[in-house]
C-alpha positions, 0 to 999 in steps of 0.5 A, a space after each residue: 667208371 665203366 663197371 658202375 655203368 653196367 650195374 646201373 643198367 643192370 638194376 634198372 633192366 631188372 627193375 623194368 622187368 619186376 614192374 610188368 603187370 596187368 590190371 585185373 578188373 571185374 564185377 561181382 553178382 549173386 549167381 541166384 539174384 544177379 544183385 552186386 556183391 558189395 565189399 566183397 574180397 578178392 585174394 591172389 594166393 600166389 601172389 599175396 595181393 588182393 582188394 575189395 569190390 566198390 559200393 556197385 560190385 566192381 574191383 580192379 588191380 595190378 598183377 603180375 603179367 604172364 603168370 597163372 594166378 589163383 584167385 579166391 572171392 569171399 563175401 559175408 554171407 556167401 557160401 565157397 564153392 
């Protein structure tokens, strides 16, 4: 009985662990006309994650905490950098 205990919190202590994130939010503009860059995409590479920004330009999503991350935007139309 006291091995099944240590397991059960071992996997929960891991679990706990794996769900440390943060939210990523922003907002998306044209640099040349300020206007939003509606349903734009943006891409975690190391992370496999992305979303799009809203109707007014803004995204938001969970990442994993205390990690460097490399993030891509893209939108139809706009030229990468």
């Amino acid at each position: 009985m006291f091995k099944v205990k240590i397991i059960i919190i071992a996997l929960i202590s891991s679990f706990l662990m794996k769900a440390q994130t943060v939210v990523l939010s922003g907002y998306l503009q044209d640099a040349a006309s300020g206007e939003a860059l509606i349903y734009a995409n943006i891409l975690v590479n190391n992370y496999g994650s992305g979303t799009s920004t809203n109707e007014y330009g803004y995204f938001s999503f969970e990442v994993p905490a205390n990690q460097k991350l490399r993030i891509q935007f893209s939108h139809l139309g706009s030229q990468s950098l």
